[in-house]
N, C-alpha and C positions, 0 to 999 in steps of 0.2 A: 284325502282331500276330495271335496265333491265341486263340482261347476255347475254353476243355476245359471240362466241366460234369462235377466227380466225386459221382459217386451212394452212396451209404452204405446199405444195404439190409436192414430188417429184414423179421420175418415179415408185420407187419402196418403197416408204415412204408416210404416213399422221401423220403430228406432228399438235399440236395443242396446243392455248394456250386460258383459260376463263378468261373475263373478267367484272365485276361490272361495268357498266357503267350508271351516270357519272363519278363516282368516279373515276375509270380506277385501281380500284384495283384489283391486279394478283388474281385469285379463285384457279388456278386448271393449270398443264401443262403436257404436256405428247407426247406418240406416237407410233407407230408401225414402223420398218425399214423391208426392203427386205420381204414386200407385195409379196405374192406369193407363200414362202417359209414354208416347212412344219415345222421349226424352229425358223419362227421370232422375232426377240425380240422385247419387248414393253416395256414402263414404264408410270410410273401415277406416280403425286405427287400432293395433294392437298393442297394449303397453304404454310404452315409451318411444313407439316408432312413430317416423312423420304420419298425420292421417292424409290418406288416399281418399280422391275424388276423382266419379269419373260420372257418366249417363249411360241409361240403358232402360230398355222396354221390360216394362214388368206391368202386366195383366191384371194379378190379383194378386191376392196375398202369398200365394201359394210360390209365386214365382221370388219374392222379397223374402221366401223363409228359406228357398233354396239357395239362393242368392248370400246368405248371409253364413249359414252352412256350409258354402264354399268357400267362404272368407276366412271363417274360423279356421276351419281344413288348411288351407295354402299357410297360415300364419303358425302350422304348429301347433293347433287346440283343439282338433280333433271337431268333430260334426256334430250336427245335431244327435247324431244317436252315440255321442259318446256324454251326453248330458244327464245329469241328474236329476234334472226337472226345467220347467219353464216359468219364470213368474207372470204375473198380470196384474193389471190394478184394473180393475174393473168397476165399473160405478157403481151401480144399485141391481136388485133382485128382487123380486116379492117374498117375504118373507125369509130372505136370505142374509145373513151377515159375516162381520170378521172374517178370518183365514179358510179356503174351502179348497179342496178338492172340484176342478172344474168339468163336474163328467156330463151327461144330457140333460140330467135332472136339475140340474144347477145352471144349467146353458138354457131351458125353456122356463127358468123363472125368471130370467133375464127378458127373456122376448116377452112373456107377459108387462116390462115395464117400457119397452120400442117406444112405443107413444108420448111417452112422459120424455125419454131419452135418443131420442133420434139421431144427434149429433155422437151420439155416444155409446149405446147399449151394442146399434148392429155391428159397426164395427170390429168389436171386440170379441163376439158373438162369432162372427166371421170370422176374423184371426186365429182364436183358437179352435174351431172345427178345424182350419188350416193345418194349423198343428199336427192336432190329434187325426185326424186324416193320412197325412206325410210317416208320424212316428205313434204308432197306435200306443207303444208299450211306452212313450215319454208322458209322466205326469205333470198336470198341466195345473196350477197353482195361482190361486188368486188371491187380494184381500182386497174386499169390497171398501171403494174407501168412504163407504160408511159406518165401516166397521171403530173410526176413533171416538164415533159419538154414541157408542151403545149403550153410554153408563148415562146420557143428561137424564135429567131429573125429569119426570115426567110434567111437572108445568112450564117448562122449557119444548115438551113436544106437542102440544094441544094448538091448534088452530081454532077460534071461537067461531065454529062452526056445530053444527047438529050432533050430535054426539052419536047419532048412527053412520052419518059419513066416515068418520072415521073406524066403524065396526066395520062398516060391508063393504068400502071403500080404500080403507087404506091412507086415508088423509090423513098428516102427518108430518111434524118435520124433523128435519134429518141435518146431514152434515156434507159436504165433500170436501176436498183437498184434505183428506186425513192423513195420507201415507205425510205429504210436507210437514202440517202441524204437528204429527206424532216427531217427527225427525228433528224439527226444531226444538222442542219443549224438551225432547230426553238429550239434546246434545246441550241445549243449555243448565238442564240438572246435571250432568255430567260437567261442565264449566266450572258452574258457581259450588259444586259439592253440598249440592241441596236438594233433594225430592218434597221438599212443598211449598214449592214455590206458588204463588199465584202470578200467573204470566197470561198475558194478550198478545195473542200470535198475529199477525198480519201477512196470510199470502198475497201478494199486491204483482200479477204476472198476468199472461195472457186472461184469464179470467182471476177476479179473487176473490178472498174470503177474508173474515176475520172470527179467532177462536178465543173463549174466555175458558182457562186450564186453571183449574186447582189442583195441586199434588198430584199432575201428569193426567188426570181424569178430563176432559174435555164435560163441560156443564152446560155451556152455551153455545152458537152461534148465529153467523150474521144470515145462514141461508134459510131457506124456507124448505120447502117442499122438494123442489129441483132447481138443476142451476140456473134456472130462469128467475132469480128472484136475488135479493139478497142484495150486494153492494151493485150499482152501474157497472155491467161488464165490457168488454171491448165490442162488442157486436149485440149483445143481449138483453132486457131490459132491468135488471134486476128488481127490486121493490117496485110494487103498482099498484093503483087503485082498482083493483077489479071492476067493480061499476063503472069505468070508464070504458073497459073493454067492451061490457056489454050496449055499454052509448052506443061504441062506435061499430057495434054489429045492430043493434034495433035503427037506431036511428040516422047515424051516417050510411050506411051503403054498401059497407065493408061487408064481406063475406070471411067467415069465421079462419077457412084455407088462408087467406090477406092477410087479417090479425097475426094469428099463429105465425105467420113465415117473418112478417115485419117487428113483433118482439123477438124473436130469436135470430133475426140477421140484419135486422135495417135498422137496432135500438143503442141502446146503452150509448159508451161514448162514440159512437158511431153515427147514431143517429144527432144525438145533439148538437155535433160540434158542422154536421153536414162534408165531413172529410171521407176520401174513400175509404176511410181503414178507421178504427176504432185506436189502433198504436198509441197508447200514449206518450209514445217519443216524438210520435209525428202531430199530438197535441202540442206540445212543451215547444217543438219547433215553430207551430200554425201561433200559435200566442204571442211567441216572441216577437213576432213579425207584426202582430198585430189582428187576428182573427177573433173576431170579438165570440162566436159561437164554442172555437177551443176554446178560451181563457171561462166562460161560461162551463160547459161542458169537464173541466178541471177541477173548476170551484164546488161543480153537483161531486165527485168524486173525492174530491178531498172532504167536504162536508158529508159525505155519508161515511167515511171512514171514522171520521170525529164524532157522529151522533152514535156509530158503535162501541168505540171508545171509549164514552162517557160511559155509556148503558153498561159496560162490563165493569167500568171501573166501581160502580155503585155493586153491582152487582156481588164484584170477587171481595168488596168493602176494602178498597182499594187495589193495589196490584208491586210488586215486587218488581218484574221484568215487564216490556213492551219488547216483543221481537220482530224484525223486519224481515221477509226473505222472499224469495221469488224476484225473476227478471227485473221488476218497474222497481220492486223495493230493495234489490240488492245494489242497484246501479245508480239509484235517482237520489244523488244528494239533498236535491231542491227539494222535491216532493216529499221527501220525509222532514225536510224543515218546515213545509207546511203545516203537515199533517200533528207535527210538535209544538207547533207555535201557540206560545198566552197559555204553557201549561204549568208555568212554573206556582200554583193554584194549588196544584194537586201534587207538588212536589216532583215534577218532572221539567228536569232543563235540558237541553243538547249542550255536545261544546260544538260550538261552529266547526273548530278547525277539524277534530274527528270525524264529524260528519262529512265535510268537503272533501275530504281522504279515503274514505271507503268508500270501494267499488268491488261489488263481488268478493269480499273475503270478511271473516271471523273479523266484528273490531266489538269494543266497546264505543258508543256514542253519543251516552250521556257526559252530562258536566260531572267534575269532583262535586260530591254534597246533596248530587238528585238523590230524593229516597226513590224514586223510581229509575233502575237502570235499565238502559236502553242498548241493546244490538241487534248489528246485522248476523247475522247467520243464514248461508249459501245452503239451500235445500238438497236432499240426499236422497228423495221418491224411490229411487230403485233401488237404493242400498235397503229399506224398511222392508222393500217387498221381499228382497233377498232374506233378511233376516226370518221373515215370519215362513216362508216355501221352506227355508232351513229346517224351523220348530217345528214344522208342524211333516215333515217326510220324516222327521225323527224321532217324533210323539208316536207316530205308523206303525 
């Protein structure tokens, strides 16, 4: 039996979860938040045991991977150097995809995309030098998660742009949240006892996405370029008019630094609804009270999820499954009765009471008779990464 420990990596966060592989049973999960701080909290839980929380100073990564290594150790799992590998999901690369081996050469086609990935690339970038630094001889295992969209079709990656841009440039679209969408689409073929399904995935969580999957092949989706684009995210701007940008750098006053910082932290449902958090719990809350900017700012969110909807439903010439998963869509009764409403058109109904009833767990949530059926299904990110660090140290 071998143990892969997959790390989940934010700017200011290492969470992590172990796993027995092959079996892919859960050992151990845990994490530290707000890396940095002379108070941050962390928790460990091993199993089936109560999970522990406590605070404590940790500098940098380095201190959060040792920290964690102890944890495992006191609990009976043995340390970091009793590991088989480490996973990652890591976002994008130049010229980089799928399952990889994360050595220098792969760790500087990353930094080649910092720019585009700020929130994202250095981070991770960091974390594993962390790593590989600590435990030279642990392998350190990533799947780009662009790696789900490597089969669209290529008029699915064209932006109507110059067609040298795209040669000497790299301009281009792509996918993320692939490790969720892979996880959902093969647990729901695994379900229904079907591999050709045509399913529309919806991760609807701290950031989302939406994926249009024929026969497990991902064909489309709703992002663009990077995750600055694509549906309203919680802080982000998603889809824009470019030429607005540039108004608001020639002719408003705006310096380009200003732009850049205000779509990716002062936009999406964030900026709309003028709340200090993007959350949209803390929308659904702001609305009910009566916030006329949330209930506005909901409406942009639910109608961009519909106008993708449509576009894949034409697209897949119809669709078999609609799947819901990630935090807002595993949790959000309402928000999914939106998002489903006046679609009985296309042959998709809810049953109210299944919907009102799933929270966070495996349900069906269409009506008896939808030809489109509808579930939630609970995303499994770090089991995918598990899997593919598995295939691919064994393919070695």
């Amino acid at each position: 039996m071998a143990r892969l420990l997959v790390a989940n990596i934010g700017s200011t966060s290492f969470k992590f979860r172990l796993f027995e592989m092959p079996s892919e049973r859960l050992l151990a999960r845990g994490g530290v938040e707000r890396i940095g701080a002379a108070d941050a909290p962390c928790n460990f839980q091993a199993g089936d045991d109560p999970r522990r929380e406590a605070t404590g100073a940790f500098p940098d990564y380095d201190a959060a991977i040792r920290w964690t290594g102890d944890q495992l150790h006191a609990a009976g799992l043995g340390g970091f150097g009793d590991l088989d590998a480490v996973g990652f999901k890591p976002v994008m690369a130049r010229g980089i995809s799928g399952t990889q081996h994360l050595d220098e050469t792969v760790l500087q086609a990353m930094e080649e995309l910092n720019a585009l990935f700020p929130a994202h690339n250095p981070p991770y970038i960091a974390a594993v030098r962390a790593v590989r630094r600590l435990f030279p001889d642990l392998p350190c295992v990533g799947t780009f998660e662009t790696a789900f969209y490597d089969q669209l079709p290529e008029a699915n990656r064209r932006f109507p742009v110059p067609r040298a841009w795209e040669e000497k440039f790299g301009i281009r679209r792509t996918g993320f949240h692939g490790a969720s969408h892979r996880f959902v689409t093969e647990r729901a073929a695994e379900l229904t006892g079907r591999g050709d399904l045509r399913i529309i995935s919806c991760h609807l969580g701290g950031s989302s996405s939406i994926a249009a999957v024929r026969g497990s092949v991902a064909i489309n989706s709703s992002w663009g370029m990077t995750p600055q684009s694509g549906l309203p995210q919680n802080n982000r701007v998603g889809d824009f008019d470019v030429f607005a940008l540039i108004h608001l750098i020639r002719n408003c006053g705006l310096s380009l630094d200003q732009v850049e910082s205000a779509l990716s932290k002062d936009s999406g449902l964030k900026g709309m609804s003028g709340l200090p958090t993007g959350d949209v719990r803390d929308l659904l809350a702001a609305a009910r009270q009566g916030h006329a900017d949330a209930a506005v700012a909901l409406d942009v969110f639910v109608g961009a999820i519909r106008k993708y909807l449509g576009q894949f439903l034409v697209e897949l010439n119809g669709a078999d499954l609609l799947l819901f998963t990630a935090g807002i869509a595993e949790n959000n009764p309402d928000l999914r009765a939106r998002i489903c409403a006046d679609l009985d058109f296309c042959g998709l109904r809810l049953d109210p009471d299944a919907n009102a009833a799933c929270k966070a767990s495996e349900a069906v949530i269409s009506a008896p008779g939808s030809r489109i059926e509808v579930r939630v299904i609970p995303t499994n990110e770090e089991l995918v990464i598990a899997r593919n660090a598995w295939k691919l140290l064994n393919e070695g």
